[in-house]
C-alpha positions in Angstrom: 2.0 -7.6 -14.8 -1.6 -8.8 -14.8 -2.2 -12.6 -15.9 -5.5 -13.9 -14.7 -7.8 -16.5 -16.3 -11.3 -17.8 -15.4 -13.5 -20.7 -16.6 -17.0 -22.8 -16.0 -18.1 -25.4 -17.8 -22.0 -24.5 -16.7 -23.9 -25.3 -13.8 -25.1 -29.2 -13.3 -28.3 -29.0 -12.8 -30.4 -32.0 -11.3 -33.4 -32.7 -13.7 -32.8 -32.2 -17.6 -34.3 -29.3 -19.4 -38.0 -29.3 -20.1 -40.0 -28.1 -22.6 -43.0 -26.4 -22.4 -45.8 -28.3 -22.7 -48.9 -26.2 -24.2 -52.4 -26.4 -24.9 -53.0 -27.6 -28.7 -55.3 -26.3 -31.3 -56.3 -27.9 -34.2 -55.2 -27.1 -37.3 -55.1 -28.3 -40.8 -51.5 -28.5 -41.7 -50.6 -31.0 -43.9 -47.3 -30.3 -45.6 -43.9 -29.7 -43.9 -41.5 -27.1 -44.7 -38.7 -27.4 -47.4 -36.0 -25.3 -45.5 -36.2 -23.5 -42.1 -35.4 -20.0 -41.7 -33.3 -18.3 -39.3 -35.0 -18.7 -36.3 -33.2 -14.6 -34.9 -33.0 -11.7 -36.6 -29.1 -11.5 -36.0 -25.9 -11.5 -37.7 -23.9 -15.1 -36.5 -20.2 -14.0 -35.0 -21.3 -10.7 -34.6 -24.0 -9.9 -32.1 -25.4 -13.3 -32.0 -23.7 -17.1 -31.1 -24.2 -20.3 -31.0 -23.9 -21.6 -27.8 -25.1 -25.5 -27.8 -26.7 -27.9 -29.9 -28.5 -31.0 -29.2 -27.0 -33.9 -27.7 -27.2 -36.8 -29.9 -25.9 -39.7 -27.3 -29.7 -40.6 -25.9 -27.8 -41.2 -23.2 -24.8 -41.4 -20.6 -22.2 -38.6 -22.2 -22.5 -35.7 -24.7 -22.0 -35.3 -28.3 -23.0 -32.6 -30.5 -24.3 -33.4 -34.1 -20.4 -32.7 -34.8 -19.5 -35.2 -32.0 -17.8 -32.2 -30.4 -18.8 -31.1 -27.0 -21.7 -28.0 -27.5 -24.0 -29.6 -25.9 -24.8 -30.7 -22.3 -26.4 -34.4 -21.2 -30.2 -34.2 -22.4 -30.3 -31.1 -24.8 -32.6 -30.8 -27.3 -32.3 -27.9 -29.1 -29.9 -25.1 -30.6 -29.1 -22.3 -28.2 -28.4 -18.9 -29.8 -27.1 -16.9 -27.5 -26.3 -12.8 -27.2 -23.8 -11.4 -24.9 -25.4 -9.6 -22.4 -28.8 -8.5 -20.7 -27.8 -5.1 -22.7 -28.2 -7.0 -25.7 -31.9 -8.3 -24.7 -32.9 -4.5 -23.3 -31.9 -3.4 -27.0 -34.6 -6.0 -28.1 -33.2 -9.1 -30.9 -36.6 -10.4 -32.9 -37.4 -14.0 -32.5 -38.7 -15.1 -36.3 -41.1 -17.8 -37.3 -38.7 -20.7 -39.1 -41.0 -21.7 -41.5 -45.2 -21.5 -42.4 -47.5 -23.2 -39.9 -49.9 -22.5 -37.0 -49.1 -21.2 -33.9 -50.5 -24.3 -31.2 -49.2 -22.6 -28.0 -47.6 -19.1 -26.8 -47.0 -18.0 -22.8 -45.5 -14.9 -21.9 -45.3 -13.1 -18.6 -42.6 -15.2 -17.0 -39.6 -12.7 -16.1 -36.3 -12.1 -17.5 -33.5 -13.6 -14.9 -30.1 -15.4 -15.1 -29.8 -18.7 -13.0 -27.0 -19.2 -10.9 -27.4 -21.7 -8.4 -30.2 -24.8 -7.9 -32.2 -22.5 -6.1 -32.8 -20.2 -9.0 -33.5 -23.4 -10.9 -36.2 -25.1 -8.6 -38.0 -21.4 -8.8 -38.8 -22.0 -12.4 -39.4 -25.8 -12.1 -42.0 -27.0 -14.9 -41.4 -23.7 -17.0 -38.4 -24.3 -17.9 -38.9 -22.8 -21.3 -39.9 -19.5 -20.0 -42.1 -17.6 -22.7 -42.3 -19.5 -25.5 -43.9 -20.0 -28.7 -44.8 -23.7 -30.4 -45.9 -24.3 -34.2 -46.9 -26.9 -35.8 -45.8 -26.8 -39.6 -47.5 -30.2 -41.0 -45.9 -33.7 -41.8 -45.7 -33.9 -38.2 -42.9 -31.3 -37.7 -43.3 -29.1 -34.8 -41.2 -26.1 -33.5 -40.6 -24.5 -30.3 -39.2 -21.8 -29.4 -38.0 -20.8 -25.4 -36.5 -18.2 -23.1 -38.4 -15.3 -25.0 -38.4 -11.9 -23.5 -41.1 -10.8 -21.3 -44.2 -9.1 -22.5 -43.0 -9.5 -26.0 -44.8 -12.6 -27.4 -46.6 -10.9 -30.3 -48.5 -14.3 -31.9 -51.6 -16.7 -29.9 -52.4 -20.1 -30.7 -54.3 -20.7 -33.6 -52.5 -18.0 -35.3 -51.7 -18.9 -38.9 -48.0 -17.1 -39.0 -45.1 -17.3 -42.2 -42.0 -18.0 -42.6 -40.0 -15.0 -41.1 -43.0 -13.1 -39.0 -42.0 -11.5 -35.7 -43.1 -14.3 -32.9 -41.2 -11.9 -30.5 -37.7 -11.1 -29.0 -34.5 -13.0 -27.1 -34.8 -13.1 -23.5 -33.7 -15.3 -20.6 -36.9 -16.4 -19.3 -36.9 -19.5 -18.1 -34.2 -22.0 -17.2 -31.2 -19.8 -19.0 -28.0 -18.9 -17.6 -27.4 -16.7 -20.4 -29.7 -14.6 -22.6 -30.9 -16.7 -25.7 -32.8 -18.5 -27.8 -33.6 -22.1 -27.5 -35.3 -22.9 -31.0 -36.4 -26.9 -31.7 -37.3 -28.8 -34.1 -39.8 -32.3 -33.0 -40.5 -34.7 -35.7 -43.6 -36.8 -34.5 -43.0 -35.8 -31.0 -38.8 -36.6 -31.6 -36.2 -33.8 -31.6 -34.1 -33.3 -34.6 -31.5 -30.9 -34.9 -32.3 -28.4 -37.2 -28.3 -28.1 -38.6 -28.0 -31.4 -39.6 -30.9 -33.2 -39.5 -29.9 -35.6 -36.9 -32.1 -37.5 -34.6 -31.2 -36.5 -31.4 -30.6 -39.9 -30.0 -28.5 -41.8 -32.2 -25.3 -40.8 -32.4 -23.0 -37.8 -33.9 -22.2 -40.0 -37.0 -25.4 -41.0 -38.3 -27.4 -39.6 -40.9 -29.7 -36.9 -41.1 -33.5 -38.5 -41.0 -34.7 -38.3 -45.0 -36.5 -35.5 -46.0 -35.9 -33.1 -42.4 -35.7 -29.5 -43.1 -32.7 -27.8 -42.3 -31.5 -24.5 -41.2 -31.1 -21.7 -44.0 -27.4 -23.1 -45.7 -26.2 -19.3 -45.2 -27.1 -19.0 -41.4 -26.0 -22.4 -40.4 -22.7 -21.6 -42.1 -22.0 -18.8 -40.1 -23.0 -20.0 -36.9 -20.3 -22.9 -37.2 -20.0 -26.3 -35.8 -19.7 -25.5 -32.2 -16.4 -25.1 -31.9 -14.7 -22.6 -29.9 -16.0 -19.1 -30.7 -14.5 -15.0 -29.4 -17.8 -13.9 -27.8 -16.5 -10.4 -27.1 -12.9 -8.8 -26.2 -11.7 -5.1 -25.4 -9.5 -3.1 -23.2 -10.1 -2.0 -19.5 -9.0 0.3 -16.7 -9.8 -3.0 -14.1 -10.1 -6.4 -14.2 -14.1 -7.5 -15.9 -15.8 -10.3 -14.5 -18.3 -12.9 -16.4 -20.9 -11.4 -14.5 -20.4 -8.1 -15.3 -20.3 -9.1 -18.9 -23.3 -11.2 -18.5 -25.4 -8.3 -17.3 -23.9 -4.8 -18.5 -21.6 -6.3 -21.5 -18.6 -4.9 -22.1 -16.8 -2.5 -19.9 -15.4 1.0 -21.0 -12.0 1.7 -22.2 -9.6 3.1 -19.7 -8.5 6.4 -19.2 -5.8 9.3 -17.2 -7.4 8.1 -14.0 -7.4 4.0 -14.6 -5.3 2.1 -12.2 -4.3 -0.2 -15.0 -4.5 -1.1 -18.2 -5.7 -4.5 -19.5 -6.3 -7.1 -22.9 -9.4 -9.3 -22.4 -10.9 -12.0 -24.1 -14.3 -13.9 -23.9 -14.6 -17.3 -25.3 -17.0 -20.0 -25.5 -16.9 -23.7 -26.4 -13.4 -24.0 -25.5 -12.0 -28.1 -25.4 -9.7 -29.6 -22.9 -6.4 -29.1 -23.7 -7.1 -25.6 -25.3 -4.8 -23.0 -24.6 -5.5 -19.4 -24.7 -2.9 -16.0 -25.7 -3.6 -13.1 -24.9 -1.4 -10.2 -26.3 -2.2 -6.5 -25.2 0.7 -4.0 -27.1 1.0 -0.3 -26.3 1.7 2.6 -28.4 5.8 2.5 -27.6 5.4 -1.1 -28.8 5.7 -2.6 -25.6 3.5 -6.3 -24.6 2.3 -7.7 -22.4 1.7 -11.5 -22.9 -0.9 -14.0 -21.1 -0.1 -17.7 -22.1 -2.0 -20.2 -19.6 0.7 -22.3 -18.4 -0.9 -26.0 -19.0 -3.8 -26.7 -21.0 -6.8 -26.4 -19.9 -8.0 -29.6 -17.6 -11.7 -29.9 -19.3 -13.9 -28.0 -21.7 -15.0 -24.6 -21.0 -18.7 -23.4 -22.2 -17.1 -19.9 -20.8 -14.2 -18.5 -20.4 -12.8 -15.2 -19.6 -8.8 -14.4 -19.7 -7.3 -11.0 -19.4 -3.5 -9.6 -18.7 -2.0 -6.2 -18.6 0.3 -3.8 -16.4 -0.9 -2.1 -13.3 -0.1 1.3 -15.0 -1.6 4.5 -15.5 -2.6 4.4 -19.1 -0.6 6.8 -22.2 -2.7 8.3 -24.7 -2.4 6.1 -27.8 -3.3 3.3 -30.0 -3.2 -0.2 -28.5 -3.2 -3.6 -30.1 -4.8 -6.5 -29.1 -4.2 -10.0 -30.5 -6.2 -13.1 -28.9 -5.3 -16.8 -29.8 -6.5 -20.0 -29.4 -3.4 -22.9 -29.5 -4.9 -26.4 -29.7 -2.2 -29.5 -30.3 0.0 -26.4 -30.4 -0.8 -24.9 -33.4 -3.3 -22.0 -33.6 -6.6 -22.9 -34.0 -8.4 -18.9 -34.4 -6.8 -15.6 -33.6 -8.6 -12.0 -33.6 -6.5 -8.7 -34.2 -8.3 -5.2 -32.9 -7.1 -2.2 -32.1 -8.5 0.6 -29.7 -7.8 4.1 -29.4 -7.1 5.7 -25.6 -7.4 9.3 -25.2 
C-alpha cells in the first residue's frame, strides 16, 4: 500500500508584491461602473480557481475579506488561478471588468513559475508581469497582472468595454502558479472586488458605499476561499506538484503500470484539516489514505495520493476524496475512471 501526502503553504518571499506602475494618459472618465464583470473567460470549479484574495489586516497577520486565510501578508488583489502551464498554452481570455480607458499595458515579459528568491529578485520591479491598467472614472482603477506573453491585445488610451479581450492568463511576473491577479484601486486604495472591502481594515467591516462588485453569479461560484479540489485522477506512479504545475494531470495507468494510484489536489486547506482519500477497484477492493493527525498549518497546496503497488486489472475504478474538518466532512468528490 501507497499512503503519501505533500504540502506548502507558498514561498515567503522578502519584499511584498508590487504592482506595476505605468505611464498614464488622460482621459475623460467621469462615471464609475455599476457592477464589474468577470475579469476570465472561465467556468469557476471547473477549469478556473480562486486562489487568494486580498489581505484586509493593513498589517502584521492575514485575513481574507472572509477572515479565512486565502490570502498572504500584503495582497492586494484576487488571484484566479488555472491548473497548469497546459492550461495557459491552450490560451484563457483575460476580459475588461467594466467600461473605461486603458492608461497602461506591457507585454513581452516571459512566462515562468518562481521557485526560489532567486527567481524572485530576477523579476524585481515587474512584479506584475504583463499587465493591463484602466481607469473607469469616480476614481476607480483596475489592474490586471501575470498576462501571457505576446498576448496583450489593448494600448493605453484605448477606450475598451465591459467584456473586450485585454488578452490571456499567463504567469508572467511574480507567480508561482499560472493566473490572473485582477485589482480593483479606489483613489489609489485597493478594494476587493467580492466584497467591497477596503483592504486595510479588517475582515468584518463593511464594504466602502457605492464600490462595484464582482458579477453576483461569478463571485458565487468562485467561493469564499475555502478549501477547493483543484484536480484529482488515477496514475500508474506517484504525480508530483510540479508535474501538475507544468504538464497537468498525468495519464491513467495501464498493463505495464507498476502501480495503481487515487490522487487528489487541493488548495486553501486550514490547519487542522484532514484529508481521505479512497481509490476502489473493480472486485470492490480499497485502498484508504487518512492522514494520521491533522494538518499542523494551512496549506495553499496540497497533493495526497494512495494505492497498491500492483499491476493494474481492466475495469472501472472509484475514487472518493474527502475533506474532515472538526471531524465532520467538510466537501467530498465522487469520480470514476475506466482502465483498459
Amino acid at each position: 500500500m501507497v499512503m503519501k501526502m505533500f504540502g506548502f503553504p507558498g514561498i515567503a518571499f522578502a519584499t511584498a508584491f508590487m504592482l506595476i506602475r505605468l505611464p498614464m494618459v488622460a482621459t475623460a472618465m467621469d462615471q464609475s461602473p455599476a457592477r464589474l464583470q468577470p475579469p476570465v473567460a472561465c467556468i469557476p470549479g471547473e477549469n478556473c480557481f480562486l486562489q487568494q484574495m486580498a489581505d484586509m489586516t493593513g498589517g502584521p497577520g492575514v485575513s481574507d475579506p472572509f477572515c479565512g486565510s486565502a490570502s498572504y501578508d500584503g495582497h492586494s488583489g484576487l488571484d484566479i488561478r488555472l491548473r497548469s502551464m497546459a492550461d495557459v498554452s491552450r490560451g484563457v481570455e483575460v476580459l475588461a471588468m467594466a467600461d473605461g480607458v486603458v492608461v497602461g499595458a506591457r507585454d513581452g515579459e516571459s512566462d515562468r513559475l518562481v521557485r526560489n528568491q532567486a527567481d524572485a529578485e530576477a523579476v524585481s520591479g515587474r512584479e506584475c508581469g504583463n499587465g493591463v491598467v484602466i481607469a473607469h472614472g469616480g476614481g476607480i482603477v483596475t489592474q490586471y497582472c501575470h498576462l501571457r506573453k505576446g498576448s496583450i491585445k489593448v494600448k493605453g488610451g484605448q477606450r475598451v468595454s465591459a467584456g473586450v479581450i485585454l488578452g490571456e492568463v499567463g504567469s508572467s511576473g511574480l507567480a508561482q502558479f499560472p493566473h490572473l491577479h485582477a485589482e480593483m484601486r479606489i483613489n489609489d486604495k485597493p478594494v476587493d472586488i467580492i466584497t467591497g472591502k477596503a483592504a486595510d481594515g479588517g475582515c468584518e467591516q463593511p464594504a466602502v458605499p457605492g464600490t462595484p462588485l464582482l458579477a453576483s453569479e461569478f463571485a458565487s461560484a468562485l467561493g469564499d476561499g475555502d478549501a477547493v479540489l483543484l484536480d484529482s485522477g488515477m496514475a500508474g506512479s506517484p504525480p508530483s506538484q510540479q508535474q501538475l504545475l507544468e504538464r497537468g494531470a498525468p495519464p491513467l495507468p495501464n498493463a505495464s503500470s507498476p502501480a495503481v494510484l487515487g490522487w487528489a489536489w487541493l488548495a486553501n486547506l486550514r490547519k487542522g484539516d484532514r484529508i481521505t482519500v479512497l481509490l476502489t477497484w473493480p472486485d470492490g477492493r480499497t485502498t484508504a489514505l487518512q492522514s494520521s493527525k491533522p494538518l499542523d498549518n494551512n496549506k495553499a497546496d496540497y497533493l495526497a495520493f494512495a494505492g497498491r503497488k500492483r499491476i493494474p486489472v481492466p475495469g472501472d475504478y472509484r475514487l472518493e476524496i474527502a475533506i474532515i474538518r472538526e471531524g465532520k466532512a467538510l466537501r467530498t468528490w465522487r469520480s470514476s475512471y475506466t482502465v483498459e
